[in-house]
Kinemage of the C-alpha trace (Angstrom):
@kinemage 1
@onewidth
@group {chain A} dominant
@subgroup {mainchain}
@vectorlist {calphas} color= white
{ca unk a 1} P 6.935 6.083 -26.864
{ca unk a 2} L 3.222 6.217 -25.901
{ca unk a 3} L 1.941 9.210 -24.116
{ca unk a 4} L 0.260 6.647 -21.945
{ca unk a 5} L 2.913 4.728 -20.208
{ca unk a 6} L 4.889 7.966 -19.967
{ca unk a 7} L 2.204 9.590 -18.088
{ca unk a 8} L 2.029 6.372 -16.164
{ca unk a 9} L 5.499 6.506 -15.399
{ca unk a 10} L 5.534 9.843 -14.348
{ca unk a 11} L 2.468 9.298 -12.003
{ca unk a 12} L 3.914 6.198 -10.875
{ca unk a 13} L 7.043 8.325 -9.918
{ca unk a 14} L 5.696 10.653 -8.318
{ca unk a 15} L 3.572 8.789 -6.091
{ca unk a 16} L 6.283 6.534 -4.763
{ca unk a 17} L 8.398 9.484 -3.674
{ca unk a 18} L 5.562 11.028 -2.132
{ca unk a 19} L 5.103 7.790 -0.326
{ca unk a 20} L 8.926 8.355 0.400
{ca unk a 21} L 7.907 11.944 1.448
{ca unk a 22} L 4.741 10.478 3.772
{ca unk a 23} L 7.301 8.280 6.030
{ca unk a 24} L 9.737 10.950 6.332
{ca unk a 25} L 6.914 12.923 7.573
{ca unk a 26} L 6.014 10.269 9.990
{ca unk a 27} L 8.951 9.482 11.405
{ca unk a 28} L 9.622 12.975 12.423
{ca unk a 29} L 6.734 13.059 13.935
{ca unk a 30} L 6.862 10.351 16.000
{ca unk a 31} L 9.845 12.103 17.203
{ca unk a 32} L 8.705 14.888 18.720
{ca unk a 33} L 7.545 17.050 15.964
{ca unk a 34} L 4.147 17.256 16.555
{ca unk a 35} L 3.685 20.198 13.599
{ca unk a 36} L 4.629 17.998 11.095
{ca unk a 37} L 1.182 15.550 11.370
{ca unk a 38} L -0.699 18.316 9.737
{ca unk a 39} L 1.773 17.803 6.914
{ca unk a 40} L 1.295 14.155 7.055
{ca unk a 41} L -2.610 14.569 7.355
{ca unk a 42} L -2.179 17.327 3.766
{ca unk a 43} L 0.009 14.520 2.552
{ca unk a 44} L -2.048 12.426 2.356
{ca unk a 45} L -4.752 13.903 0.106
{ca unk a 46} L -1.904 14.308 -2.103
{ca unk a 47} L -0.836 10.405 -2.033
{ca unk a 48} L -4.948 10.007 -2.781
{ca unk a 49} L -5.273 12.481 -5.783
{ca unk a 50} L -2.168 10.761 -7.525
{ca unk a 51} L -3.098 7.196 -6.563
{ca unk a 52} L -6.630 8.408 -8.610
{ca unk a 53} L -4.676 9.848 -11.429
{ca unk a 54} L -2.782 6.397 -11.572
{ca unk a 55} L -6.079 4.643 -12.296
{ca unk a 56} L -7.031 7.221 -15.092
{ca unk a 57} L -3.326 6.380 -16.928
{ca unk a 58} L -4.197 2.600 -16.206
{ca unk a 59} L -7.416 3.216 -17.682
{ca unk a 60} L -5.927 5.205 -20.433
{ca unk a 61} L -3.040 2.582 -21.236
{ca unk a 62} L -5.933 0.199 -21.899
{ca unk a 63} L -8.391 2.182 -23.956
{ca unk a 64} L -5.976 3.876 -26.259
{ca unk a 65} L -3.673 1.123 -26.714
{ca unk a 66} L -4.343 -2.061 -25.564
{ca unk a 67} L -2.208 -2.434 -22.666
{ca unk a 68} L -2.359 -4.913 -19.973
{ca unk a 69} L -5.830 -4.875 -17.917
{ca unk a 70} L -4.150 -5.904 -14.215
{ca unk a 71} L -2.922 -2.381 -13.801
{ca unk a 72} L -6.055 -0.988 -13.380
{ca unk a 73} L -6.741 -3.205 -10.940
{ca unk a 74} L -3.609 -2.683 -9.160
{ca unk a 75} L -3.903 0.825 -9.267
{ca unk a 76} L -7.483 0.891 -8.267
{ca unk a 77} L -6.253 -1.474 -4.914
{ca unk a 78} L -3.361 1.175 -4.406
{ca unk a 79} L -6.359 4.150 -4.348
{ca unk a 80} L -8.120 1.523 -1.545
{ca unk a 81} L -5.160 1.040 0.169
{ca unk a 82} L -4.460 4.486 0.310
{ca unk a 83} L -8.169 5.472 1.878
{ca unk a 84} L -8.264 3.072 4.239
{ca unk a 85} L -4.818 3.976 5.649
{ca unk a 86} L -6.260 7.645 5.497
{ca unk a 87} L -9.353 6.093 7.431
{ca unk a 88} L -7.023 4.413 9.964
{ca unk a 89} L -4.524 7.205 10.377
{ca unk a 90} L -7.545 9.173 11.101
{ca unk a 91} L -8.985 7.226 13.901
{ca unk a 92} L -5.251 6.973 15.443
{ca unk a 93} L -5.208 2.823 14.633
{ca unk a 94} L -1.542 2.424 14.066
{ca unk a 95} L -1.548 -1.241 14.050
{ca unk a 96} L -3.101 -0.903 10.707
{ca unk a 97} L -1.630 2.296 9.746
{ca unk a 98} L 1.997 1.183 10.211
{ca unk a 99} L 1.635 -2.418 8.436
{ca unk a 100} L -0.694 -0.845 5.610
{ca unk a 101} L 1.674 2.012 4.964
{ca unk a 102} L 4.280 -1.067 3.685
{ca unk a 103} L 2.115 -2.503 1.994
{ca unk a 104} L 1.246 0.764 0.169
{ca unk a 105} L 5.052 1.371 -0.665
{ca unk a 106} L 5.866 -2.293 -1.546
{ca unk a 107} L 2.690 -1.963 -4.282
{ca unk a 108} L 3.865 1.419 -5.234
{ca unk a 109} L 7.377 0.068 -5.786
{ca unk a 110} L 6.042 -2.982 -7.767
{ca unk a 111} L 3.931 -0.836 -10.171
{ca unk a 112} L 7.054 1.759 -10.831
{ca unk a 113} L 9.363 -0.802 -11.373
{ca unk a 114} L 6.672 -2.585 -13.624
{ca unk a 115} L 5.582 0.810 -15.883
{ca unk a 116} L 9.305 1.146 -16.579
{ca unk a 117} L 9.908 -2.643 -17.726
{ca unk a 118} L 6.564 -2.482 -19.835
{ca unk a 119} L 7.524 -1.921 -23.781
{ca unk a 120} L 4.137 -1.278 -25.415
{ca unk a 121} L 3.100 -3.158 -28.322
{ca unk a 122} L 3.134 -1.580 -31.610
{ca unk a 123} L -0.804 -1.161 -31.209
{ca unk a 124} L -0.013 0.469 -27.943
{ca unk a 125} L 2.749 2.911 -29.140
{ca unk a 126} L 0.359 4.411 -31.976
């Protein structure tokens, strides 16, 4: 197996249970907890460091072994979706927030599910 897509798959991972992690947080916030949006708030630079770490094993997929160019860009939308719902949570906008936030987990989802399903080419796996 390609160090590549396994580092893709592990970032991939990761960021969708983090994005699991981020609505958990949420949720128990809007139910009183008021600590817990600081959490949410620290979250969220997390959800931004690994959504730019996603591009880099995109990127890295590509240059080292050919792989598929889309993920880059689907990673790269994932890091914009993730900074404007940063943006938005910041300026207390929750009819974007809420909406964006799906969209953010059915994308993560979608590019898990994908880096799992991918079998590199032989040009990819050396």
């Amino acid at each position: 197996m390609s160090a590549p897509i396994t580092l893709l798959r592990a970032l991939t991972c990761a960021f969708l249970l983090d994005t699991l992690a981020q609505a958990a947080l949420a949720g128990l916030f809007v139910t009183g907890n008021v600590e817990l949006l600081a959490w949410h708030d620290a979250n969220a630079q997390v959800l931004a460091a690994l959504a730019a770490a996603q591009v880099a094993a995109a990127v890295l997929l590509r240059r080292r072994g050919g792989g598929p160019l889309w993920p880059i860009a689907a990673t790269a939308a994932l890091l914009v979706l993730v900074l404007g719902q940063q943006g938005l949570g910041q300026a207390r906008i929750l009819t974007g927030h809420i909406p964006l936030a799906l969209g953010i987990f059915g994308t993560a989802t979608a590019l898990t599910c994908w880096s799992f399903a991918h079998r590199p080419t032989a040009a990819e796996a050396s």
